[in-house]
C-alpha positions in Angstrom: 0.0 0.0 0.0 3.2 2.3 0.9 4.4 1.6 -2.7 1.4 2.5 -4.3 0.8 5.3 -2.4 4.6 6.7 -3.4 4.4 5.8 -7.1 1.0 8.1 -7.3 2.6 10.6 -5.8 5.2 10.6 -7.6 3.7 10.5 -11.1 1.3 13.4 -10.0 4.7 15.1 -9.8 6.6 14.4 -12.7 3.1 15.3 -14.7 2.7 18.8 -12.5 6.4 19.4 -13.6 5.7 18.5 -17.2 2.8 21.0 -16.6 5.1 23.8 -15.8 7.5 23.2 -18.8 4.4 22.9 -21.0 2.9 26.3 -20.0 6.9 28.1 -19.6 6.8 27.2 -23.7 3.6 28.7 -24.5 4.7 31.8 -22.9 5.1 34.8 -25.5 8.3 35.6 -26.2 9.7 39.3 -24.4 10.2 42.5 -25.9 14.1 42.9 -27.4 15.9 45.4 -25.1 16.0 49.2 -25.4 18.7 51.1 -26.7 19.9 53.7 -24.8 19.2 56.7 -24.7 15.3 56.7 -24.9 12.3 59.3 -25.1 10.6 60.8 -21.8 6.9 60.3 -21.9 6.6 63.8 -22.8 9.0 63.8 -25.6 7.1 61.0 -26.9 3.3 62.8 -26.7 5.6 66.1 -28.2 6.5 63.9 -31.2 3.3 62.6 -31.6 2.0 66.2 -32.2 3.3 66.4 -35.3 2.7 69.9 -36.2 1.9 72.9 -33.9 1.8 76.2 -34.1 4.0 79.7 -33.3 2.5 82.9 -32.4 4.6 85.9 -33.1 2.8 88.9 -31.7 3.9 92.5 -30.1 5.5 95.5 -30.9 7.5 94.8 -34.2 3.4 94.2 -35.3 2.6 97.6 -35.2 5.9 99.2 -36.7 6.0 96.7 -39.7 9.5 95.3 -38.1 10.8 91.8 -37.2 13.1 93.0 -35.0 12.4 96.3 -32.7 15.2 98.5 -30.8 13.3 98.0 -27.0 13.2 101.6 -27.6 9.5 101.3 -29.0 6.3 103.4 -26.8 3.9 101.3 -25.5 1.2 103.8 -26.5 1.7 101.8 -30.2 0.3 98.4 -28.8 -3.4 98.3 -29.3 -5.2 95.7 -31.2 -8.3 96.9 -31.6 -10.3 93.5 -32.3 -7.5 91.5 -30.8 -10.0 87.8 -30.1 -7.2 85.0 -28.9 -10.2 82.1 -29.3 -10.5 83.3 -32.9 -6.3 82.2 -33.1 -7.3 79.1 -30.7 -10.1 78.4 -33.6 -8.1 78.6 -36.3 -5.6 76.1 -34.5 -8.1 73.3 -34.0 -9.3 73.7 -37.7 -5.7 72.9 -38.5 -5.7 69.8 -36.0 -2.7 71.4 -33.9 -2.9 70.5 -30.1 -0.5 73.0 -29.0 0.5 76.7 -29.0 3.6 78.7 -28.2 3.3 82.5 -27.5 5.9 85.2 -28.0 5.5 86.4 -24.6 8.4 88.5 -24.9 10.6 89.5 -28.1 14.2 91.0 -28.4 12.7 94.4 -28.0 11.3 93.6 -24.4 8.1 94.6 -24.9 6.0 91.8 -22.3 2.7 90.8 -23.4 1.3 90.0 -20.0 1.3 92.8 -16.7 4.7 92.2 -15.6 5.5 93.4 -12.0 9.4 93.7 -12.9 8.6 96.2 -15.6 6.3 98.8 -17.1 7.5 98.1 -20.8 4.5 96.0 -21.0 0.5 95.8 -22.0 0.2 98.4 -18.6 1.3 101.3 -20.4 -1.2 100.3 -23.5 -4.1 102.0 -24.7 -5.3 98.6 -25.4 -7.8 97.8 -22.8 -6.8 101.2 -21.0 -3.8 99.3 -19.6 -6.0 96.6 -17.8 -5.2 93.9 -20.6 -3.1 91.0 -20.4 -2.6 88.6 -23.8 -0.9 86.2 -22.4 -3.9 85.2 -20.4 -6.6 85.6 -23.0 -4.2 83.2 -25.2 -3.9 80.4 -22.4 -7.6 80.4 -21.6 -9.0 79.9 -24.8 -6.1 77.6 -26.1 -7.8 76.1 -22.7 -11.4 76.3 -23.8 -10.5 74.4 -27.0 -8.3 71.6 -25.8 -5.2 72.8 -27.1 -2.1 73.0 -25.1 0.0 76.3 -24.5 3.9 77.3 -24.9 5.5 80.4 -24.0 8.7 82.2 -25.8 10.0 84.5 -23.5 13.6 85.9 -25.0 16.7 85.4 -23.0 17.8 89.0 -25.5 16.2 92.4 -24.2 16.8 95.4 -26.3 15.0 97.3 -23.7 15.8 96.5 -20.1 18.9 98.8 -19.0 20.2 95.5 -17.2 20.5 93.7 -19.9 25.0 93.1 -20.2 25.1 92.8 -16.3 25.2 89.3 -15.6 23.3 88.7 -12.3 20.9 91.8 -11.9 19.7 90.7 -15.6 19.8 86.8 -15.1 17.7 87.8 -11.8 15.2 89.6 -13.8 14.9 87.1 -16.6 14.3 84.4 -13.4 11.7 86.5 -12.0 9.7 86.9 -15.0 10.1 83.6 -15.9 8.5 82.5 -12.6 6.0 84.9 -13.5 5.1 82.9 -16.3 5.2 79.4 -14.8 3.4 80.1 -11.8 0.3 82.2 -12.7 -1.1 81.5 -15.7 -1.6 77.3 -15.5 -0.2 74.7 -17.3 2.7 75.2 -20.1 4.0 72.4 -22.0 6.6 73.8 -23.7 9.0 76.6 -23.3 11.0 78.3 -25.5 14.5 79.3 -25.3 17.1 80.7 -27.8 20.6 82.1 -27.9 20.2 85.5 -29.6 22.6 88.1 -27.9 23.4 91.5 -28.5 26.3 91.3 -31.3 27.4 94.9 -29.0 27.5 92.8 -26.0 29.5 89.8 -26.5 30.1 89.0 -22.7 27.3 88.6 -22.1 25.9 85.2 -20.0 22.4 83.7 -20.0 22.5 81.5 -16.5 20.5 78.6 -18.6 21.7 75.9 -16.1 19.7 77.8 -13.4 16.7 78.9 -15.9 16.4 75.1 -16.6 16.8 73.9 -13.0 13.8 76.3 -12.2 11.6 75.5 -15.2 11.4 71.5 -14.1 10.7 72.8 -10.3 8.0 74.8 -11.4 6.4 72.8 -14.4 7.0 68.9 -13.8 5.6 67.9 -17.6 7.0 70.9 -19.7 9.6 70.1 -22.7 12.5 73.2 -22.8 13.4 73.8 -26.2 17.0 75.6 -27.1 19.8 74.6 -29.2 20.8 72.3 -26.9 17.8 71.3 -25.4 17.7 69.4 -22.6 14.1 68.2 -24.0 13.9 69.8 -27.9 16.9 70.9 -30.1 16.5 73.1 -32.9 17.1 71.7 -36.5 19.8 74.4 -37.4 17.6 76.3 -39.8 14.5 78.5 -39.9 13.3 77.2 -43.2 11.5 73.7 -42.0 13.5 71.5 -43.1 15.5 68.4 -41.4 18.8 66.9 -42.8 17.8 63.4 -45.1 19.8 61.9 -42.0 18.0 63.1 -38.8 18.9 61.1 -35.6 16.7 62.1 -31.9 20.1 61.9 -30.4 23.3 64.4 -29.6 25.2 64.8 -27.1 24.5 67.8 -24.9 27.8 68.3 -23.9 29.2 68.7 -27.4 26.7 71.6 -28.3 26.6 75.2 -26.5 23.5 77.7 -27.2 23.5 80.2 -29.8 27.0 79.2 -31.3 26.5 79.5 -35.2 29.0 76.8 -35.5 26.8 73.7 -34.2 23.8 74.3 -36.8 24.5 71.0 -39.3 24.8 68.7 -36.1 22.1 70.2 -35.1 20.5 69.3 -38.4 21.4 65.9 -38.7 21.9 64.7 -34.8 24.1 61.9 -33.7 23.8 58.3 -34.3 26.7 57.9 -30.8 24.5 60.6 -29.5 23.9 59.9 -25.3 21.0 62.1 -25.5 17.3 62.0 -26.5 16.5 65.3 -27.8 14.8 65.1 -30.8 14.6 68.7 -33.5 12.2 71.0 -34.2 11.6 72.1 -37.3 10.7 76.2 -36.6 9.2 77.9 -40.1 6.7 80.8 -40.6 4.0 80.3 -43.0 5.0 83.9 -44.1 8.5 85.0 -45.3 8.4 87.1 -42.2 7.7 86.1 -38.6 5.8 89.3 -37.5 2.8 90.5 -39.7 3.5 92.9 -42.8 0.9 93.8 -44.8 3.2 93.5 -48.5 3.3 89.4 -47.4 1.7 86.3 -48.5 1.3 83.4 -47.0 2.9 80.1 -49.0 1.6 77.9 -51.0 -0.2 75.0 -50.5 3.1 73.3 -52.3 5.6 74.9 -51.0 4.0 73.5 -47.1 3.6 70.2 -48.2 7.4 70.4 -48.8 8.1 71.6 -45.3 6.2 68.9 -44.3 7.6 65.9 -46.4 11.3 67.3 -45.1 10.0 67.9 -41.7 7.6 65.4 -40.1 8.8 62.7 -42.7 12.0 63.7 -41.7 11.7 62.6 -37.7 10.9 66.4 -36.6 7.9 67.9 -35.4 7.3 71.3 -37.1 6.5 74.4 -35.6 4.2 76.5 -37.9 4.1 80.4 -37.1 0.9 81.8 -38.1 1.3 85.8 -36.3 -1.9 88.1 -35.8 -2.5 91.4 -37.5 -2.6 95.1 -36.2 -6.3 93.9 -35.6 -5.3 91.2 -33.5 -6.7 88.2 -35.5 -5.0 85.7 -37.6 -5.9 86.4 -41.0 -8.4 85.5 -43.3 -6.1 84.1 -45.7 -3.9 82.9 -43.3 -6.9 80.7 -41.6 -7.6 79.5 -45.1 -4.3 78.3 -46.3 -3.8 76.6 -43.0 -6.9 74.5 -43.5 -6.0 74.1 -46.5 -2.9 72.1 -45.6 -4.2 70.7 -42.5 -7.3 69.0 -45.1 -4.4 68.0 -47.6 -2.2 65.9 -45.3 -5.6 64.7 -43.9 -6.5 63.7 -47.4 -3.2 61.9 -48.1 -2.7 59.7 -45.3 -6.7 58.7 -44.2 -6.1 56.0 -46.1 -3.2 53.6 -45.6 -3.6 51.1 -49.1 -1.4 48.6 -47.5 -3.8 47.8 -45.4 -6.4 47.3 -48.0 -6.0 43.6 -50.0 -2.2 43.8 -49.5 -0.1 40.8 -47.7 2.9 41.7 -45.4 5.5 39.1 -45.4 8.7 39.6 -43.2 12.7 38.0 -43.5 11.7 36.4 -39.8 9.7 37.2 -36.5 10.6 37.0 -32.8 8.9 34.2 -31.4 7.8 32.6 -34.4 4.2 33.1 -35.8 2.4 33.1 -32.8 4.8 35.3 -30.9 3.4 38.7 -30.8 5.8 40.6 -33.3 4.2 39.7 -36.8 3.9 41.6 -39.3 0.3 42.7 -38.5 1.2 44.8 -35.8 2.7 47.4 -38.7 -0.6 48.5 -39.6 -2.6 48.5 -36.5 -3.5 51.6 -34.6 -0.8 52.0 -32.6 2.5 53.9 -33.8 4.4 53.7 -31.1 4.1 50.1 -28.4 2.9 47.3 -30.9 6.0 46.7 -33.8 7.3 43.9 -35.5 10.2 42.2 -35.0 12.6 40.3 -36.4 14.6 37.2 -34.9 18.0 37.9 -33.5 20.8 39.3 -35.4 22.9 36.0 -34.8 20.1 33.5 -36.8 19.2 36.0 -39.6 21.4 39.1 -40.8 19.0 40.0 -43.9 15.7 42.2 -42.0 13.0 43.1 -44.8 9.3 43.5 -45.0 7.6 43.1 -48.3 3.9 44.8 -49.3 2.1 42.5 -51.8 -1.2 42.3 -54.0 -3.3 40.4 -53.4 -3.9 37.2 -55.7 -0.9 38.9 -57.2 -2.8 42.5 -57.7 -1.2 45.4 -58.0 -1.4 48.6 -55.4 -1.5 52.0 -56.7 0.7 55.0 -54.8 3.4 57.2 -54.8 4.2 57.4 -51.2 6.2 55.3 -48.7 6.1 55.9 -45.1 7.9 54.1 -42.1 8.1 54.5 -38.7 10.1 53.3 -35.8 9.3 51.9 -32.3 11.1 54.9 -30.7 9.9 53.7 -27.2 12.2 51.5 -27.1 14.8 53.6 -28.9 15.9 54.9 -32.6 17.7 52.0 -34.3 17.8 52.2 -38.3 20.9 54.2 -40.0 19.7 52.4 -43.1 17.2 51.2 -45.7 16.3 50.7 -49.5 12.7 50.6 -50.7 12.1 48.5 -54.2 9.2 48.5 -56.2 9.0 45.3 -58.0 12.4 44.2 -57.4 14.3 47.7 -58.5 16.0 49.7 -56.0 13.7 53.1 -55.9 14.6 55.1 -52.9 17.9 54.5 -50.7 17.1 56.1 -47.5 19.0 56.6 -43.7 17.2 57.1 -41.0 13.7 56.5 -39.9 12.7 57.3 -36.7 9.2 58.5 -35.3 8.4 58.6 -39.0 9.9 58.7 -42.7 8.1 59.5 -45.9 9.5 59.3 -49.4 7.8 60.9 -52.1 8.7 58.5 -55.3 10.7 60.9 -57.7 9.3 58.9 -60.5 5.5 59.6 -59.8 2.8 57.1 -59.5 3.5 53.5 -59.6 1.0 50.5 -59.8 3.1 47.5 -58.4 2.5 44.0 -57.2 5.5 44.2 -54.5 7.3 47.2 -52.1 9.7 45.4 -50.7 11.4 47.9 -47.2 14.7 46.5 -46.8 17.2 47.6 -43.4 20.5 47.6 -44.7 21.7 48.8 -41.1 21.1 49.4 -37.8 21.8 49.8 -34.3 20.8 46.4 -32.7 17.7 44.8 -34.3 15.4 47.2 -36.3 11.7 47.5 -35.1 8.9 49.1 -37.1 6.1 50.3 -35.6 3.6 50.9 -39.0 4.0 51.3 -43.0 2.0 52.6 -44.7 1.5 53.1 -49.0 -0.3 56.6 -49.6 -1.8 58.6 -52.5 -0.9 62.1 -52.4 -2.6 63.6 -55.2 -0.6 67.3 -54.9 2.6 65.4 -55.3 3.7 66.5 -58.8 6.9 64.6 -59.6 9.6 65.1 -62.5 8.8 62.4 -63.8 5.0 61.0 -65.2 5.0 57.1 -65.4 7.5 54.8 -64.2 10.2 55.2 -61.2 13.6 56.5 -61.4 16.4 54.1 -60.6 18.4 55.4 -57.5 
């Protein structure tokens, strides 16, 4: 009885231990390991903005100027219809979540009530001194769910302690508490280096101006040249190097030295920093209001956008008020005009419709959670695919096919990366139907290629990674139709 007893115990055992094994295989495989350095959750919700808009508004307005002396009266100030939910409007017609205010330009001049100065809205006509703009713009960028930013310059023409080091770096601290404290949440903020030419030695204390931004505003991103959040892309054009990498290293760059502009531009592939660029263009040739300007063309902002966006930037838009104090009928117009054309290329993703994806390899086999199908789900960012591990399979490709051998019709290619988990490609060739069309670098939040040779019907796009920083994982493709898109070239492809 002793015996049997042991044996049944025994084989319960060795089959509760064959249980284990059985359910420790069916377990899904893990996610590959991050590459340092990586994206802060707000960096990631600031990339996924895409496009957001810059508000140049003050002084220089009223005297037809981009650049005043500080030596400008007050008395000129007064917008007479001035509306800030007519700008906030405007913005959500365009689909831009956030807004950044020239609080203060070189010339001093403070758009809000200021307790450190009277070269402000106080000594205005408009609203017999009572006014204050930079509350009007944060309330109804509230009251229509966008997000505000605030660009108060580190260079003032007018403040007579402007040159002396520590009574100006105290004043530019005092205002910019100020700022953060009293008027609600900012989520960005917007530094450059722009000094006096007459007043080399001068220092902007940004160590301590950064230091007390985070204390006062725990989910803000600081932009500057160097960041630490948001670099500048080196230009004021909108456009991003073909190479574009969210890393540098912060301790290579200094602000506001003219010599740092292409790394800038292109980033750093060794880079030990996440701080991705901002691409900072007005949709005028001017950033103030003049009343001899146009706004661009539809063409020329699909351009900024292609070299921009689907360049691994976010692009900041300026769109500035008038004397009256409103955006601009034609400005508006133009604006929705893009916004509807971007819209209109990209609602539809055509490798989604009667296409098959078929990948070099997967992690984890079939059922392992990092097929191919995850590449044209919802979700940009935390669902990718992935391929098995450098050492089994050096060749990583994904290929777009028709259906029962059909052919897809497009002239746009778009690619994005898991940056979550850090940027990885340095580079990758795109063939239609087995010839080489575009031969691209990095990818990132998100690449687009417009085909040089036009419209294509093809039965294969094959997206090959000819290199990259530990395995390569892609987040979503897409195939688009962008009907504005007028190439050099009307049939075929050209050979790269």
């Amino acid at each position: 009885m002793g015996r049997l007893l042991f044996f049944s115990l025994l084989l319960s055992l060795v089959h509760l231990f064959k249980s284990a094994i059985s359910v420790h295989e069916q377990a899904l495989p893990t996610p590959p390991l991050p590459i340092l350095p990586l994206p802060s959750y707000s960096q990631l919700k600031w990339q996924q903005r895409e496009i957001i808009m810059f508000i140049h508004f003050g002084v220089n307005t009223f005297t037809d100027r981009e650049r005043g002396d500080g030596d400008e009266s007050p008395q000129i100030f007064n917008p007479s219809g001035l509306n800030a939910g007519q700008w906030a409007t405007v913005a959500a017609e365009a689909g831009v979540s956030l807004m950044i205010l020239t609080a203060k330009h070189h010339d001093g001049f403070c758009l809000w009530p200021s307790n450190y100065t009277e070269h402000s809205v106080i000594g205005s006509p408009w609203k017999n001194g009572k006014g204050d703009v930079v509350r009007e713009f944060v309330n109804e960028a509230s009251a229509k769910g966008i997000d505000a930013g605030l660009y108060l310059s580190p260079w003032d023409r007018h403040d007579s302690r402007y040159g002396h080091d520590i009574p100006y770096n105290e004043y530019y601290l005092a205002q910019l508490q100020e700022l953060l404290n009293n008027y609600g949440e900012v989520r960005e903020i917007w530094f450059d280096g722009a000094k006096d030419p007459k007043a080399q030695n001068v220092s902007y204390y940004f160590t301590e101006w950064f230091s007390m931004v985070k204390e006062l505003q725990k989910s803000i991103n600081i932009f500057s040249d160097a960041g630490p959040d948001v670099r500048w892309v080196g230009d004021e054009q909108g456009y991003a190097s073909d190479t574009c990498w969210s890393l540098i290293n912060r301790t290579s760059v200094s602000i506001g030295n003219p010599d740092i502009t292409r790394y800038l531009n292109t980033g750093d592939p060794k880079g030990t920093d996440w701080v991705p660029a901002e691409c900072d263009v007005s949709i005028r040739p001017g950033w103030f209001w003049h009343k001899s300007e146009s706004p661009k063309s539809l063409t020329e902002l699909l351009d900024i956008y292609y070299n921009s966006v689907g360049r691994n930037c976010l692009l900041l838009l300026n769109v500035p008020p008038n004397t009256t104090g409103l955006i601009s009928d034609i400005d508006a117009q133009r604006l929705k005009q893009f916004h509807s054309a971007v819209a209109t290329v990209f609602q539809k993703n055509i490798a989604e419709d009667n296409c098959t994806l078929i990948v070099s390899s997967q992690r984890g086999g079939k059922e392992g959670g990092f097929g191919p199908e995850n590449m044209i789900d919802s979700d940009h960012l935390w669902t990718y695919w992935a391929p098995e591990e450098e050492g089994s399979r050096k060749e990583h490709w994904v290929e777009i096919r028709g259906k029962n051998n059909g052919s897809v019709r497009f002239n746009v290619v778009r690619v994005q990366e898991a940056i979550g988990l850090g940027q990885r490609i340095k580079g990758h060739e795109i063939y239609v139907d087995g010839e080489l069309v575009i031969r691209g670098t990095t990818v990132g939040y998100k690449r687009l290629h417009r085909l040089e040779g036009g419209l294509v019907n093809a039965h294969a796009v094959r997206i090959r990674i000819t290199e990259s920083r530990g395995l390569p994982l892609i987040s979503s493709i897409g195939l688009h139709f962008d009907p504005f898109w007028h190439s050099k070239f009307t049939t075929g492809f050209k050979k790269q």
